[in-house]
C-alpha positions in Angstrom: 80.9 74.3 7.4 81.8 73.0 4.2 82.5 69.3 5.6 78.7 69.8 7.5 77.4 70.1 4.0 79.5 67.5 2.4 78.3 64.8 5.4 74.6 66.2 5.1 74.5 65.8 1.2 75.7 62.2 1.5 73.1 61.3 4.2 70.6 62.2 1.8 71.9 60.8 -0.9 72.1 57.3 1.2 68.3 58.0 2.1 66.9 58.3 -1.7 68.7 55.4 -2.9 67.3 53.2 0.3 64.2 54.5 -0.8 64.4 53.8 -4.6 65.4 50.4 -3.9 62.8 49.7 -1.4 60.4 50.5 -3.8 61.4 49.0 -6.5 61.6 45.8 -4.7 58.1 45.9 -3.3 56.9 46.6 -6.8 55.1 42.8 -8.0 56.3 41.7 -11.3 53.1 40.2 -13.6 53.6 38.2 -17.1 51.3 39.8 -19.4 50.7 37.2 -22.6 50.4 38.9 -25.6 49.3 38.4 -29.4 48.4 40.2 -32.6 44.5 41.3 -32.5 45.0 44.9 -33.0 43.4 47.6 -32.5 42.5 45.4 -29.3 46.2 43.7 -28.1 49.0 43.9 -30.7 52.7 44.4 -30.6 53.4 47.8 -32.4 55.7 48.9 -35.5 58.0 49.5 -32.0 57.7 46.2 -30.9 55.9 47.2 -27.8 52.8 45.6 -26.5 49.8 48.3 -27.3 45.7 48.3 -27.8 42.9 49.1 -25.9 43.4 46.3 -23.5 47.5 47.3 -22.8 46.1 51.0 -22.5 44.3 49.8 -19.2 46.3 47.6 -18.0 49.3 49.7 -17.9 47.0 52.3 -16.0 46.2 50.0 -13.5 49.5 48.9 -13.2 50.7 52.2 -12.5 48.0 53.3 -9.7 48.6 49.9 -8.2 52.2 49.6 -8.4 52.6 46.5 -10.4 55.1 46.1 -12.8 54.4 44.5 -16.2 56.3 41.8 -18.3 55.3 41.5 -21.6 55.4 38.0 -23.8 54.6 37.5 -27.2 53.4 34.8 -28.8 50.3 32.9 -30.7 47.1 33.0 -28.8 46.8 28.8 -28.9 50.3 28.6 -26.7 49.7 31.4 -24.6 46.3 30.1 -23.6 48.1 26.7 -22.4 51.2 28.7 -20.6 48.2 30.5 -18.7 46.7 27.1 -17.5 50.2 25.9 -17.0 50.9 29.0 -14.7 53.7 30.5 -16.7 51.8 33.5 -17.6 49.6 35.8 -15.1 47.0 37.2 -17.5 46.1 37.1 -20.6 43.8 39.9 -22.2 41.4 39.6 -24.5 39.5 36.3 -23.2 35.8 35.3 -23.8 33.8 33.2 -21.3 32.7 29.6 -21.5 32.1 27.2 -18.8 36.0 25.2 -19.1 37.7 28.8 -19.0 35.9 30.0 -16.0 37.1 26.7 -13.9 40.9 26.7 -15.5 41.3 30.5 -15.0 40.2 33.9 -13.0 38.0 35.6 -15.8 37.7 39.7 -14.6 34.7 42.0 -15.3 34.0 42.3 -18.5 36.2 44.9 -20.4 34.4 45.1 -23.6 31.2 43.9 -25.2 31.5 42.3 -28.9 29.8 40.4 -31.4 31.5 37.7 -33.8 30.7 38.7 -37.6 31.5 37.5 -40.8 34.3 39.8 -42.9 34.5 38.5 -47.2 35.8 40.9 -50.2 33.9 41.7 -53.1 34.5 37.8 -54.9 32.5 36.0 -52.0 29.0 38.4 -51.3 27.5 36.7 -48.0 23.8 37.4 -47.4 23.1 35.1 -44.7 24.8 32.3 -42.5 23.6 30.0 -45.1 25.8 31.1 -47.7 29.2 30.0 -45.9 28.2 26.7 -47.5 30.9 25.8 -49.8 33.2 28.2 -48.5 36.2 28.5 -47.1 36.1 30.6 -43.5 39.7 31.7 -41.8 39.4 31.7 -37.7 42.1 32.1 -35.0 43.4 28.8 -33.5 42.2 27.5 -30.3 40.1 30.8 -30.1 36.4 31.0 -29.2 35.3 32.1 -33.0 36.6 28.6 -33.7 34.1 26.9 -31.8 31.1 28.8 -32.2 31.7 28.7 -35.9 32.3 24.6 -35.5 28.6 24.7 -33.4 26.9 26.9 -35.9 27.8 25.4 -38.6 27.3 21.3 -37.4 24.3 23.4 -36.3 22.3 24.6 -39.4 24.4 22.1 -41.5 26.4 24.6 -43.4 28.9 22.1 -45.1 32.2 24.4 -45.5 35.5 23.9 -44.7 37.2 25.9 -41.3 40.7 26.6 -41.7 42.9 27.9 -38.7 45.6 30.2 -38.7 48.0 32.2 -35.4 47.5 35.6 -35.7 45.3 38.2 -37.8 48.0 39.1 -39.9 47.9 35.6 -41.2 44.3 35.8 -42.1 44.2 39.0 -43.7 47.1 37.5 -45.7 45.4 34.5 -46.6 41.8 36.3 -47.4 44.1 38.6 -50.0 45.7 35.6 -51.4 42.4 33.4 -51.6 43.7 30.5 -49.4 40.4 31.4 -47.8 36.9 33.0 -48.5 35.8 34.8 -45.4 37.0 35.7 -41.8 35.5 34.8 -38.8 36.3 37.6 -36.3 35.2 39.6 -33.8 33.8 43.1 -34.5 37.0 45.3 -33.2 38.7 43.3 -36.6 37.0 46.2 -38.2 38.9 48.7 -36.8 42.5 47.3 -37.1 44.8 48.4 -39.9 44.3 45.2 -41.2 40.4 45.3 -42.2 41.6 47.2 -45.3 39.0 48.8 -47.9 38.9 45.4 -49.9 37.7 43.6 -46.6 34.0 44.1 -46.0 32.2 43.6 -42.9 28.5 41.8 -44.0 26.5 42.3 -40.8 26.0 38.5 -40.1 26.1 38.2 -36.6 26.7 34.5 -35.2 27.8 35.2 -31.1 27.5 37.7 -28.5 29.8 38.0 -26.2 32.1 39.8 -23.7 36.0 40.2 -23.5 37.5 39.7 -20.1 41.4 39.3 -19.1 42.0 35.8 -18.1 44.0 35.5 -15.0 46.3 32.7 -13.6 44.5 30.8 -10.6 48.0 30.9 -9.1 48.0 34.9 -9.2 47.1 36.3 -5.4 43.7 37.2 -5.0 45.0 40.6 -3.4 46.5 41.4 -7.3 43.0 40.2 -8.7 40.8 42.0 -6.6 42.8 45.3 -7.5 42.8 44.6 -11.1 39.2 44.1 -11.0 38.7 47.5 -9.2 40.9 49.3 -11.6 38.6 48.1 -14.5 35.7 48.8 -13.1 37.0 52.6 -11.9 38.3 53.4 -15.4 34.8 52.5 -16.9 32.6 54.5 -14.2 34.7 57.8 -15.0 33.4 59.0 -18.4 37.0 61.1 -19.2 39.1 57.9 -17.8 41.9 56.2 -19.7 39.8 53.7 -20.8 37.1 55.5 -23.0 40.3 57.7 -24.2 41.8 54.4 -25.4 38.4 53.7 -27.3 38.7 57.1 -28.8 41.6 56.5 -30.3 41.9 53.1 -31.4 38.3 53.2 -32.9 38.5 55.6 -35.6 36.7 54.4 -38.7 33.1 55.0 -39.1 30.6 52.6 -37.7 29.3 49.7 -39.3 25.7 49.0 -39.4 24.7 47.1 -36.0 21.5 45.2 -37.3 18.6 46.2 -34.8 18.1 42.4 -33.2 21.7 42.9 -32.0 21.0 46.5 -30.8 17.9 44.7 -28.8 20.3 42.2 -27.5 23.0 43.9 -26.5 20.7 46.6 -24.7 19.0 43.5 -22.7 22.7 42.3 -21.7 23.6 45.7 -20.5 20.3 46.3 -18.7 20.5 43.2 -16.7 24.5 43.8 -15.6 23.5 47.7 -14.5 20.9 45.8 -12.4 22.9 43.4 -10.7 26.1 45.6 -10.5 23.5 48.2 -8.5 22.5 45.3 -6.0 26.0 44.5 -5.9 26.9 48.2 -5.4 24.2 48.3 -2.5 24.7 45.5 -0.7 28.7 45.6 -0.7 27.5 49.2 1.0 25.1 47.2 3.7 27.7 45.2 4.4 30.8 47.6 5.1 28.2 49.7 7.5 27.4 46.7 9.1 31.1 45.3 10.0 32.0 48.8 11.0 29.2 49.0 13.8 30.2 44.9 14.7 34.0 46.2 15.4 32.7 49.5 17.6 30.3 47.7 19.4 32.7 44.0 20.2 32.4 45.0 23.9 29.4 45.1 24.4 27.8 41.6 24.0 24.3 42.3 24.6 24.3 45.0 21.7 26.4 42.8 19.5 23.9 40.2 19.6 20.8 42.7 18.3 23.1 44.2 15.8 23.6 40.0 14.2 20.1 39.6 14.9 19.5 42.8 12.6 22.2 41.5 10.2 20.5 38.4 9.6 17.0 40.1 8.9 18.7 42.5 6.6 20.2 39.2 4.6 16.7 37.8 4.3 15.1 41.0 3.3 17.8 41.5 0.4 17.6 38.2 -0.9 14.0 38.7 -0.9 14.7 42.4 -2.8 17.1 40.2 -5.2 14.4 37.8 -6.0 12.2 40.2 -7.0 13.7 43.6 -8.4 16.1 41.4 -10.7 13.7 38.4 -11.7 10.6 40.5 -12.7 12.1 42.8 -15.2 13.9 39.7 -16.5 10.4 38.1 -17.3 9.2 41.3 -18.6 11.9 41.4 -21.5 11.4 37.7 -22.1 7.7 38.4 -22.4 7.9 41.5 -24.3 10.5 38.9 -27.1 7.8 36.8 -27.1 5.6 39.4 -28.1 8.3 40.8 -30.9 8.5 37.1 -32.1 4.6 37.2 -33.1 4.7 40.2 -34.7 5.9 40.8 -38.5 9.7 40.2 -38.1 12.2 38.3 -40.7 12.9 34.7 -40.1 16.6 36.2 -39.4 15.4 38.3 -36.6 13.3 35.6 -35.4 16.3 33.6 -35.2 17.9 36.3 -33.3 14.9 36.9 -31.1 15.0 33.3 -30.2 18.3 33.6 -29.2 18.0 36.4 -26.9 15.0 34.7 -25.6 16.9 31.4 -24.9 19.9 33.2 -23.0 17.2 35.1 -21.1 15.5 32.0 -19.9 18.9 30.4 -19.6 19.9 33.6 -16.7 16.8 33.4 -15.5 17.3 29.8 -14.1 20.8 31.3 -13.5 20.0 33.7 -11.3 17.6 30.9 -9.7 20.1 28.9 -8.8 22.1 31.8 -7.4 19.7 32.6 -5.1 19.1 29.4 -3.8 23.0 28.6 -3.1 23.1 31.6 -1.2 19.8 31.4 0.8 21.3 28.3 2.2 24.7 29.5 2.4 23.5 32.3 4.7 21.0 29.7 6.8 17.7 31.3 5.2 17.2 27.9 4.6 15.1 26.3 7.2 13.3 22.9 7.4 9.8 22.3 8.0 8.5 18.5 8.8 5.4 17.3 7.8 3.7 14.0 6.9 4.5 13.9 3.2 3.3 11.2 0.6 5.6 10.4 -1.5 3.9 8.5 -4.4 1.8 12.3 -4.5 5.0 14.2 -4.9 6.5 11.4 -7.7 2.9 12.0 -9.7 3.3 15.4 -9.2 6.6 15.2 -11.0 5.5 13.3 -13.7 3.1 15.9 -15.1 5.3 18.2 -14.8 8.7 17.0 -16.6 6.4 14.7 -19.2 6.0 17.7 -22.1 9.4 18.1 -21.6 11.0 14.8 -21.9 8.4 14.1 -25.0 10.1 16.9 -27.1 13.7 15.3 -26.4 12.0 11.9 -27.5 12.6 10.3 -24.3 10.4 8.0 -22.2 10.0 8.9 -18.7 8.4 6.2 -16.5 7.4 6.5 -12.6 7.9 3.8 -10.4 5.2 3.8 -7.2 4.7 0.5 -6.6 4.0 0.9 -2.7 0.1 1.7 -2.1 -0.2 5.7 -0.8 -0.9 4.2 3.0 2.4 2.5 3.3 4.2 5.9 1.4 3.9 8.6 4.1 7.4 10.0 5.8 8.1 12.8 8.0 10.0 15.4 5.9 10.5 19.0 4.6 8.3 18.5 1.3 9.8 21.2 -0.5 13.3 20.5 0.0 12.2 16.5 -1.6 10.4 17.6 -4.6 14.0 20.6 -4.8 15.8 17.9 -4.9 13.4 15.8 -7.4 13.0 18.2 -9.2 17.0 19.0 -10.1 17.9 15.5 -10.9 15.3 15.2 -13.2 16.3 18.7 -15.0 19.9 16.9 -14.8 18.8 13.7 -16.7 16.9 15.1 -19.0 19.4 17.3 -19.7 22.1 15.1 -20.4 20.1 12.3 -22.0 19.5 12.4 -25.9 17.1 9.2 -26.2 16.1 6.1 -24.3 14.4 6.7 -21.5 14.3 7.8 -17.3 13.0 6.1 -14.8 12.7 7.5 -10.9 11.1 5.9 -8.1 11.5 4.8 -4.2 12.4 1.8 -2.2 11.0 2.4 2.1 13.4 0.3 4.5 13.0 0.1 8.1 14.3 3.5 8.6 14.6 5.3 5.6 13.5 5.5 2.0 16.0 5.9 -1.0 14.7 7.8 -4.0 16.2 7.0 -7.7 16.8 8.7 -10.8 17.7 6.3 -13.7 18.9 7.7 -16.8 20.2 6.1 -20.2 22.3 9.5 -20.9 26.2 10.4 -21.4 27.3 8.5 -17.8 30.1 10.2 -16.1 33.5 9.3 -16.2 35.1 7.4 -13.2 37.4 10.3 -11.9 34.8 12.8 -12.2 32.0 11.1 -9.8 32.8 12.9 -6.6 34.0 15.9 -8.3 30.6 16.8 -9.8 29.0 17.4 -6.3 31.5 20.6 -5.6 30.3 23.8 -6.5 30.6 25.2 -10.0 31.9 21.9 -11.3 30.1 19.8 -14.0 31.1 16.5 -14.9 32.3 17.2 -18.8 35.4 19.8 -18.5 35.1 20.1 -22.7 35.6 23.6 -23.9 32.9 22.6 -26.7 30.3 21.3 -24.0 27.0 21.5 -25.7 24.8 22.1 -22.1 24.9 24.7 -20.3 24.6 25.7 -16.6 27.3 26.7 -13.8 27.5 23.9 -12.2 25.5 24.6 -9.1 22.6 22.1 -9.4 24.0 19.0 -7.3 25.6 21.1 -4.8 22.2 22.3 -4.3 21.2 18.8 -3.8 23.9 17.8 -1.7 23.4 20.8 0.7 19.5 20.1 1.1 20.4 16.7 1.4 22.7 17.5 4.4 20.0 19.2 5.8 17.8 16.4 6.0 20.5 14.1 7.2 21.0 12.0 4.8 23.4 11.2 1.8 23.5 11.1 -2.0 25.4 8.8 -4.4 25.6 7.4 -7.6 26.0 4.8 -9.5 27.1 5.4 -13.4 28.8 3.7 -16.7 30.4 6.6 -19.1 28.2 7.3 -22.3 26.2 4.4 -20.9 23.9 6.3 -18.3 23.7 7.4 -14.5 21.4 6.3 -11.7 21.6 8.6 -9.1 20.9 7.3 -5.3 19.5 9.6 -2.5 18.0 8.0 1.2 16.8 10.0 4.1 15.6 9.2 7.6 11.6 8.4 7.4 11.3 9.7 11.1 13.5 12.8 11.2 13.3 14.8 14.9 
C-alpha cells in the first residue's frame, strides 16, 4: 500500500512539473523600453519599472499570458532600438505622421496637453514671453518639435536646450541652466514638479499618448494588447482608472476653458467613431457566422452576400452622415464662438480647434472614399464629358485658394470644346483633378501651377505642373502606396495620411489607365495621367 502511494505521488509530481514547464514555455517574452517620466513610466526607488502606463501593461500581460522584459534607458535611444527592432514597445508615445509608418501606435491610453512649467524668477503670461528665454525639453521627444514649430512659428527668439530624462530638467530649472520646462501635463503630478515649479496654464499642443509597438511584433500580440487597453478603460473600477487614482494625487490645475472645449470635441468625435466601430465589428461577426452555417447551401449563400453587400453600402452611407454632420456642427458652432467677445488667446485656440476639425473632416473624407472602393461601392458611369468644362470648372474653384498661398495657377485648354469631348466617368476625372491640385497647392510655397490636356489618337493625358518641393528619386513609386507620403521627416510641416494618390491610382485603375510622374527634388513635380477616350 505504502509503495501504491509512493508510485502515485511521483506520477503526480511528474505531471505538475510537465505542466509548469509547458507553460512557462508557451508564455511570449516582450522587451518593454523604459525611461524616467514619472508619475507616467519611471523606474522606482526599487529599481522596478512603475507608472500608470507599467500598471496596464503588466495587467494585460497577466490576462494574456505575456511575460515582460523591462530596459531602461533615455527616451532618444530607446526610440531608435524600437525602429531598429530591438525593443517591442515603448509606452508613452505621441502621434505624428513618421511614427505612425516606422511603428504600431495602439489606442490612445491617455489624453494630454503640452504646457509650460517656470518658478517664481521667470513669470510667463503668454507664449510670447518665452522670448529671451531659456526652455528645457526632452531629447528627440515630441515637446521638442512642437516647441521648435511654435516658436519659428510666432517668432519667439529663445534658445531650446535638450536634456535625457526629467530628473535632468528639474535639475537644471533649480540650478538655472534653464528658464522653463516644456512638458506635458502628467509633469505636474510627478515628485519632481516640486512647490518651487509652477505650472502657467500656457497650453501649446494637444495630444494623445499611445504605446508604440515594434512593426516586427505579431499582430496576434497587438491585437490583444489593444483589447486589453481598451477593456480596462470601458470598466469604470478596472486597473487602469485605479492606477490614475493613485498616481494623480495633487490637486488640479486650472484647465483654461478653450482647452476644456477642445478636448471635449476630441472625445466626442472618438465616442462617435468607436460606436460605428463597435456596431459594425457587431454586423460583421453576425454576418460571418450565418456565411459558415449556411456554406452548403449555395443558393442561400448567394442572397445572404447579396444582403452583405447592401448592408456595406448602407453603413458607409450611415458613416457619411452620422459622423460628418455633427462634425460640421462643432466647426460651425467655433465659427460662431470666434465672432463673439473672446480674447485674442482663445481665438488662437479656437482657431486651432477649428483647423484640426476641418483637417478630420477631410480626414474622415478620404477614409470613406478608400473604403467605398475598397468594398466595390465604387462604380463607373460613362458619359460624353467635356473636358475643357471640367478644367474651367476647376479653375474657379482652386483660384481663391492658390491666391492666398501667392501662387499663380494657369489653365491650359487650347483645344476648341468640339474637338474636347471623351467618353468617361465625370466624377471619377474631376476626383482625380481635383486631388492633384489639393496636392500641388499643398506642397508648393510660390511660383506657380499649371494643368491641362494633350487628346492623341486614343487617349488624352491630363497634367498637373507644379514649381513645389519635387520628390526625391527613391520616393517616386513609393508615394502611390497607401498611407505613404513622399517626405518621411518627423517635422513635416503638411499634413494628411497619405491616402490621396492611392485614391488616384485606384480610380485611375478603374478607368484603365495609368498615372506617372515626372519630378526634380525642391525643384517641382508634373504629374502625368492618360485614359482611353472610348472606354466600353
Amino acid at each position: 500500500m505504502k509503495l501504491t502511494h509512493l508510485v502515485l505521488f511521483l506520477v503526480v509530481l511528474f505531471i505538475a512539473n510537465h505542466a509548469s514547464s509547458q507553460y512557462n514555455h508557451e508564455m511570449k517574452t516582450i522587451k518593454v523600453g523604459i525611461y524616467d517620466n514619472p508619475p507616467k513610466i519611471f523606474m522606482n526607488k526599487n529599481n522596478e519599472a512603475d507608472g500608470v502606463f507599467i500598471d496596464v501593461l503588466r495587467n494585460v500581460a497577466e490576462k494574456e499570458n505575456l511575460k515582460l522584459e523591462f530596459v531602461h534607458d533615455k527616451w532618444s535611444l530607446l526610440i531608435k532600438m524600437l525602429e531598429k527592432g530591438e525593443l517591442d514597445i515603448l509606452p508613452d508615445m505621441t502621434y505624428s505622421p513618421e511614427r505612425d509608418s516606422l511603428f504600431n501606435l495602439t489606442v490612445p491610453l491617455l489624453s494630454t496637453w503640452l504646457e509650460i512649467f517656470t518658478t517664481k524668477q521667470a513669470p510667463i503670461h503668454d507664449a510670447y514671453d518665452l522670448r529671451g528665454k531659456r526652455i528645457g525639453v526632452i531629447n528627440s521627444s515630441r515637446q521638442k518639435e512642437v516647441i521648435i514649430e511654435r516658436t519659428e512659428t510666432d517668432n519667439i527668439d529663445c534658445e531650446i536646450l535638450s536634456y535625457g530624462d526629467f530628473y535632468q530638467l528639474a535639475n537644471a530649472i533649480h540650478k538655472e541652466e534653464i528658464d522653463v520646462i516644456a512638458a506635458y501635463r502628467f509633469f505636474y503630478f510627478s515628485e519632481l514638479c516640486d512647490p518651487s515649479i509652477r505650472p502657467t496654464g500656457v497650453i501649446l499642443d494637444l495630444s494623445e499618448l499611445h504605446y508604440g509597438m515594434s512593426k516586427n511584433l505579431d499582430p496576434e500580440t497587438r491585437i490583444k494588447i489593444n483589447q486589453g487597453i481598451i477593456t480596462l478603460k470601458k470598466e469604470v473600477d478596472s486597473e487602469f482608472y485605479q492606477s490614475l487614482n493613485k498616481w494623480y494625487t495633487k490637486s488640479k490645475t486650472n484647465i483654461p476653458k478653450v482647452v476644456k472645449w477642445g478636448v471635449g470635441i476630441i472625445l466626442a468625435c472618438l465616442v462617435i467613431i468607436s460606436i460605428f466601430v463597435f456596431v459594425l465589428r457587431q454586423q460583421v461577426d453576425q454576418k460571418t457566422k450565418i456565411l459558415k452555417i449556411r456554406n452548403n447551401e449555395l443558393t442561400i449563400a448567394k442572397e445572404k452576400a447579396e444582403e452583405s453587400d447592401q448592408l456595406k453600402t448602407v453603413f458607409l452611407q450611415n458613416v457619411s452622415h452620422e459622423i460628418r454632420t455633427p462634425l460640421n456642427g462643432i466647426l460651425g458652432f467655433i465659427d460662431i464662438l470666434k465672432e463673439s467677445h473672446v480674447k485674442d488667446s482663445g481665438k488662437r485656440y479656437l482657431s486651432i480647434i477649428s483647423l484640426n476639425g476641418e483637417r478630420l473632416l477631410n480626414t474622415i473624407n478620404d477614409i470613406l472614399e478608400i473604403s467605398s472602393i475598397e468594398t466595390n461601392q465604387k462604380k463607373l458611369h460613362f458619359s460624353s464629358v467635356n473636358l475643357n468644362d471640367i478644367l474651367k470648372y476647376h479653375v474657379d474653384i482652386y483660384s481663391e485658394q492658390a491666391k492666398q498661398k501667392g501662387i499663380q495657377l494657369r489653365c491650359n485648354n487650347s483645344l476648341s470644346s468640339e474637338l474636347t469631348p471623351i467618353k468617361t466617368d465625370e466624377k471619377i476625372v474631376s476626383s482625380i483633378l481635383s486631388h492633384l491640385l489639393n496636392n500641388a497647392i499643398k506642397f508648393t510655397d510660390n511660383g506657380k501651377i499649371e494643368f491641362g490636356f494633350n487628346v492623341n489618337k486614343n487617349s488624352v493625358t491630363v497634367y498637373v505642373k507644379d514649381t513645389g518641393v519635387g520628390i526625391p528619386d527613391d520616393r517616386k513609386k513609393a508615394i502611390f502606396d497607401r498611407f505613404v507620403s513622399a517626405d518621411l521627416k518627423l517635422s513635416r510641416s503638411n499634413e494628411g495620411l497619405g491616402i490621396g494618390l492611392s485614391i488616384v491610382k485606384a480610380y485611375i485603375d478603374m478607368l484603365k489607365g495609368s498615372i506617372w510622374v515626372e519630378s526634380e527634388y525642391n525643384q517641382g513635380s508634373t504629374f502625368y495621367f492618360s485614359i482611353p477616350i472610348h472606354t466600353n
